[in-house]
C-alpha positions as CSV (number, residue, x, y, z in Angstrom):
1,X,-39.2,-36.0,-12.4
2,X,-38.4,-39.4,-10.8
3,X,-38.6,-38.8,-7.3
4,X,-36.8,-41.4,-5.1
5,X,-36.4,-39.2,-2.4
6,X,-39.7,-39.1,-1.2
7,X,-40.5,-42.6,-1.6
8,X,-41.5,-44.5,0.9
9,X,-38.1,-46.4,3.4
10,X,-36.9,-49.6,1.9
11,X,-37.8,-50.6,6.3
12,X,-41.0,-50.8,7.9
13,X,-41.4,-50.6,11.8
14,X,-38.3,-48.8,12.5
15,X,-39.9,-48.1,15.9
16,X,-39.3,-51.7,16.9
17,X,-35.7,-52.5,15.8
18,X,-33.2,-52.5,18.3
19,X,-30.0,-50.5,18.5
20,X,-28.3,-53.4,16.7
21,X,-30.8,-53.8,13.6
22,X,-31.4,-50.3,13.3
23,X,-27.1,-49.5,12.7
24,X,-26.9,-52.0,10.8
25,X,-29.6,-51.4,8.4
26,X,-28.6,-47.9,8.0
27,X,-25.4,-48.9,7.0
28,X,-26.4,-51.5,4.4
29,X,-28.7,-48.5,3.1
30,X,-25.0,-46.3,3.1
31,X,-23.4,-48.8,1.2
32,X,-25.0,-48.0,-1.5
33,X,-24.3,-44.2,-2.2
34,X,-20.9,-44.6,-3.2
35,X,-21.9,-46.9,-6.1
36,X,-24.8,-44.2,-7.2
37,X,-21.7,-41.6,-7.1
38,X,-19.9,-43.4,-9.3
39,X,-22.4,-43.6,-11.4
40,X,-22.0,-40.0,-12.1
41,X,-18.3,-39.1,-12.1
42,X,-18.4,-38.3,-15.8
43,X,-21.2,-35.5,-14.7
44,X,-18.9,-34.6,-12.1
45,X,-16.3,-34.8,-14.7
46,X,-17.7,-32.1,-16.9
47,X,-18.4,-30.1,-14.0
48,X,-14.6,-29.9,-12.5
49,X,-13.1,-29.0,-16.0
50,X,-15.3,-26.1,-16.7
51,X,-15.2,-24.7,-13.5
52,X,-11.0,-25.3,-13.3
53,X,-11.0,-23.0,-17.3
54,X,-13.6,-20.2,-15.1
55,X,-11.5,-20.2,-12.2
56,X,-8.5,-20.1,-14.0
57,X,-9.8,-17.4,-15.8
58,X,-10.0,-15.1,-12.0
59,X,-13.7,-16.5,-11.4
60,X,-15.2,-18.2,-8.5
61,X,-17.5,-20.5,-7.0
62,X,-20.5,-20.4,-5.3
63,X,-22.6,-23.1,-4.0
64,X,-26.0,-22.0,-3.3
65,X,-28.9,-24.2,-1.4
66,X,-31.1,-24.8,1.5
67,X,-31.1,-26.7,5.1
68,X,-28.9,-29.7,4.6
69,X,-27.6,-29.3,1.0
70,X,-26.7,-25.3,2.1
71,X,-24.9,-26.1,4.9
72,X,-22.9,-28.9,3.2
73,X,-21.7,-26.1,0.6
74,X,-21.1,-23.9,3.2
75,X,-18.8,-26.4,5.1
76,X,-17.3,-27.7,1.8
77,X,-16.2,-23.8,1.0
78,X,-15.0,-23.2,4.7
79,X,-12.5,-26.1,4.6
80,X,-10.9,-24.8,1.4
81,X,-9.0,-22.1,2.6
82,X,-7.1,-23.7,5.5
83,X,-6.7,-26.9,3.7
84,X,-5.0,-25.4,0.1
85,X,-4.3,-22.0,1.2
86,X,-6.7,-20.2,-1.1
87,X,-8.4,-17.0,-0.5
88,X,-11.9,-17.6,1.5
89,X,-13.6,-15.2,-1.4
90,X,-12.3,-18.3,-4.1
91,X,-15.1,-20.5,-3.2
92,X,-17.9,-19.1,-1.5
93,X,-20.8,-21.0,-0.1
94,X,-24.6,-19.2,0.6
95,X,-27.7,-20.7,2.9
96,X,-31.1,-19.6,2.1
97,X,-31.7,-18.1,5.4
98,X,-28.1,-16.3,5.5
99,X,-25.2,-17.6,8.1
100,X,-27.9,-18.4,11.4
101,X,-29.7,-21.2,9.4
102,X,-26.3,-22.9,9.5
103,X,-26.9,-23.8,12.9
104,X,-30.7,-23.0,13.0
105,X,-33.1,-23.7,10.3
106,X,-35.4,-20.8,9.2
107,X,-39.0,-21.3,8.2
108,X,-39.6,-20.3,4.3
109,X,-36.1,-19.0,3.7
110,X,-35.9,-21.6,0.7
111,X,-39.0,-20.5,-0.9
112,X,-37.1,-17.6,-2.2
113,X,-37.1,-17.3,-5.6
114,X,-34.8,-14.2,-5.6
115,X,-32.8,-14.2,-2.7
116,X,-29.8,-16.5,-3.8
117,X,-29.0,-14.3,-6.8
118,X,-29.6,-11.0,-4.4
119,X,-27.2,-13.1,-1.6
120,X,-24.6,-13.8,-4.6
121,X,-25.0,-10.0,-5.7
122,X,-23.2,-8.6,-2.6
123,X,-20.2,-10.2,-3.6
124,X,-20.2,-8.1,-7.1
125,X,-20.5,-11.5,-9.1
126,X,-19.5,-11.4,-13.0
127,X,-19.6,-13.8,-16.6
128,X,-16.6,-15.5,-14.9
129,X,-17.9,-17.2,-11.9
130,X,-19.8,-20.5,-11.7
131,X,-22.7,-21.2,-9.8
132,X,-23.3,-24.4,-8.2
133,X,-26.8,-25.4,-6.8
134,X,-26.8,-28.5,-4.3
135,X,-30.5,-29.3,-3.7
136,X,-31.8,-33.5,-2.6
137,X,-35.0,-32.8,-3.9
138,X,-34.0,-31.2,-7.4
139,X,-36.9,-28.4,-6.9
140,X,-35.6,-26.1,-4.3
141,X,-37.0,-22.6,-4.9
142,X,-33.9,-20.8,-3.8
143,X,-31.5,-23.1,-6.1
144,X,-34.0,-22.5,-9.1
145,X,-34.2,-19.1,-9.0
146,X,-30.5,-18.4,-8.1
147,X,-29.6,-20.6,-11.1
148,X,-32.1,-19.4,-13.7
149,X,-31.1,-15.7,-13.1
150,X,-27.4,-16.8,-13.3
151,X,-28.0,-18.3,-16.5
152,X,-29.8,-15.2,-17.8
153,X,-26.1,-13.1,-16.6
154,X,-24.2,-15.6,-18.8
155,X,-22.8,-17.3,-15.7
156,X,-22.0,-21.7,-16.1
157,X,-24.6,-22.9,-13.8
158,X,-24.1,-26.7,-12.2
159,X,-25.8,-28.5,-9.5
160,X,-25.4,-31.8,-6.8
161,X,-29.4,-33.1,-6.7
162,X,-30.5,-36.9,-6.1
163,X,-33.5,-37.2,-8.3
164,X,-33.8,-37.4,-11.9
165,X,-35.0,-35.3,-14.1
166,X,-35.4,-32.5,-11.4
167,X,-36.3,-29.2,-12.4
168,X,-32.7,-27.8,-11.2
169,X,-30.9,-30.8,-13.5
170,X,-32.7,-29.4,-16.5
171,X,-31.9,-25.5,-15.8
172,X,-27.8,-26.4,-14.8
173,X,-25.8,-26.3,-17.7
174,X,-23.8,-28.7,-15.5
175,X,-26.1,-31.0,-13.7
176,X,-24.8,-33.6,-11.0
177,X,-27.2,-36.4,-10.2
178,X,-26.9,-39.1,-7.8
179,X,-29.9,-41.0,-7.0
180,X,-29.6,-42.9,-4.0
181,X,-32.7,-43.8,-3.5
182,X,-35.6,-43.6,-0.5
183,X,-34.2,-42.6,2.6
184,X,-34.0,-45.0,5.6
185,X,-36.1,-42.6,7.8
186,X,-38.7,-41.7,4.9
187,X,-38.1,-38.2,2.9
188,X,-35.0,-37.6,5.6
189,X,-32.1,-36.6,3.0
190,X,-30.0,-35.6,5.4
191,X,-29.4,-39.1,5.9
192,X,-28.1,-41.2,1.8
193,X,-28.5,-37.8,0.0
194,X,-26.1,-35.6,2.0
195,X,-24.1,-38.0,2.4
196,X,-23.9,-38.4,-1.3
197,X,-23.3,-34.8,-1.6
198,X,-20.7,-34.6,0.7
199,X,-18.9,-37.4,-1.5
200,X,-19.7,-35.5,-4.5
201,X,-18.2,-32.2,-2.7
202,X,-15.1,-33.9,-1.9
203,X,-14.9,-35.0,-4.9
204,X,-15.3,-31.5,-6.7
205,X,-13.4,-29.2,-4.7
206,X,-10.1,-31.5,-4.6
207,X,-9.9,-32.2,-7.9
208,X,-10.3,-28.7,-8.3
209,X,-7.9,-27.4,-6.3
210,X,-5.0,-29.8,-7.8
211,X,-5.8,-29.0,-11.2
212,X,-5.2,-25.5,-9.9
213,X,-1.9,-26.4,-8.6
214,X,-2.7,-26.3,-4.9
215,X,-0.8,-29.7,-4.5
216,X,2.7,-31.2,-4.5
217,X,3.0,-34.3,-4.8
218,X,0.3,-35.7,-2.8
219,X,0.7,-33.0,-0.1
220,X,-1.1,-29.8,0.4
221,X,2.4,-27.8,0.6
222,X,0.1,-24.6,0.6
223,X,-2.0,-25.5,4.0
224,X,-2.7,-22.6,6.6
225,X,-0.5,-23.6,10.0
226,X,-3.0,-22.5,12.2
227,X,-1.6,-25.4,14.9
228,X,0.9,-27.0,16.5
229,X,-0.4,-30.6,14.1
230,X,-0.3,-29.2,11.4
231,X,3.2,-27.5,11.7
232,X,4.5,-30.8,12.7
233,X,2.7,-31.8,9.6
234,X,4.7,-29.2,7.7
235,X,7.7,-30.1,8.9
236,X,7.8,-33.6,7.4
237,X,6.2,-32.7,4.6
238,X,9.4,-30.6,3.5
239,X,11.7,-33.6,5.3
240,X,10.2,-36.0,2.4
241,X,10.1,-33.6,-0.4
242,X,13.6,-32.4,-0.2
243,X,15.8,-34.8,2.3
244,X,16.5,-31.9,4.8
245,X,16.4,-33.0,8.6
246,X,13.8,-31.9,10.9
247,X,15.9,-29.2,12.1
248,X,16.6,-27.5,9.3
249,X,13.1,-28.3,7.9
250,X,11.3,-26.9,11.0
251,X,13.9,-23.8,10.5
252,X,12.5,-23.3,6.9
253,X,9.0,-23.6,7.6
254,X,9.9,-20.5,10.5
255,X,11.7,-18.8,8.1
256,X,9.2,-18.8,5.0
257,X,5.9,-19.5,6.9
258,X,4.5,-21.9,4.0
259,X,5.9,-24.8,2.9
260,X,5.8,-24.5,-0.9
261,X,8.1,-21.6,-0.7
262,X,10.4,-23.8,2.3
263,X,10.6,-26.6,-0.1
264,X,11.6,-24.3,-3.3
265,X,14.2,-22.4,-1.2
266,X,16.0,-25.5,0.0
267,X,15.7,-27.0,-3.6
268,X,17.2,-23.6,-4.6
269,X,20.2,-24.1,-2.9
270,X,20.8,-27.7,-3.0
């Protein structure tokens, strides 16, 4: 395994830069994690079309991983729903630790070898749902183990890692890698590594969700409108797709409550 993650910050003496040098040399280190992402959009590639045919197919997704990485699938899965107005159970994300290391990390939850597959068994998982590991380091215990054992079941298995040639690259079927390289802070992958995961996420779920027809257009005509912004937001999407005015577009949206079906029942009848 080439381990970049661990290796030693690109900066020395970060004790004694000031504020200025210290933002700015993180963000020259940022920089560069789009450009390692790019790098692996045709893994990512592979990754979104397979898991598109299992979805399609009734499955769903889980991302499984620790600290960082676990709460960036966790976060990733939460927006999904209100965003494209899919069932929460479509893509489900799982913390080693369960729902309080979210906010609070606890000690040796990722050591686990078999907790991720008995976390992913409560939600009576089958052949068609894919499992996503998103681990920095490439060797997170819970990741490995959920992963082997979901192989084993006959389950895709991908993963979101930034080293090469990690142990969880080698058991995904699917593997995701973006090396960033060292962290500014040494070893602290919270910092060039989530970020690139959270890129790689984006990526992922969105692509996803259009080539599962959760968008119009450019608009997400099947968004929850869980507030007064986004109704408003609702509202002009229908205005743009169909020419109505914002009365009878804000009348729509009352009367249907999405607006997919507003925009389909004023094409209807126009």
């Amino acid at each position: 395994m080439v381990n970049t993650t661990e290796k030693d910050s690109n900066y020395q003496d970060l004790d004694k830069m000031s504020v200025h040098e210290l933002l700015t040399n993180i963000n020259n280190e940022d920089k560069s994690v789009p450009l390692a992402v790019e790098r692996s959009i045709p893994q990512i590639e592979a990754l979104v079309k397979v898991t598109v045919e299992k979805m399609k197919a009734g499955g769903r997704t889980f991302y499984i991983g620790a600290g960082t990485s676990g709460r960036l699938g966790v976060l990733d899965a939460s927006e999904l729903p209100p965003t494209y107005g899919v069932p929460f159970e479509w893509i489900i994300g799982l913390i080693a630790g369960g729902d309080t290391a979210i906010r609070k990390a606890v000690e040796f939850a990722e050591d686990d070898l078999e907790q991720a597959w008995k976390d992913m068994e409560a939600y009576d998982i089958d052949e068609n749902d894919v499992v996503i590991g998103i681990a920095a380091s490439g060797t997170t215990p819970y990741v490995i183990g959920g992963l082997k054992t979901a192989n084993e079941k006959g389950l895709v298995t991908g993963c979101i890692v930034c080293n090469g040639g990690s142990p969880i690259a080698e058991i995904a079927q699917y593997p995701v890698e973006v090396i960033v390289g060292p962290e500014f802070v040494t070893g602290s992958t919270r910092m060039k590594s989530g970020t690139a995961q959270k890129l790689v996420l984006n990526m992922f779920s969105t692509a996803v969700m259009i080539q599962l027809g959760r968008v119009k257009g450019n608009k997400m005509v099947d968004m929850q409108l869980s507030n007064h912004k986004l109704v408003g937001r609702g509202v002009r999407i229908i205005m743009d797709q169909t020419g109505a005015t914002e009365e009878d577009a804000a009348a729509l949206l009352e009367q249907f409550g999405n607006v997919r079906q507003a925009i389909e029942a004023y094409q209807a009848t126009h």
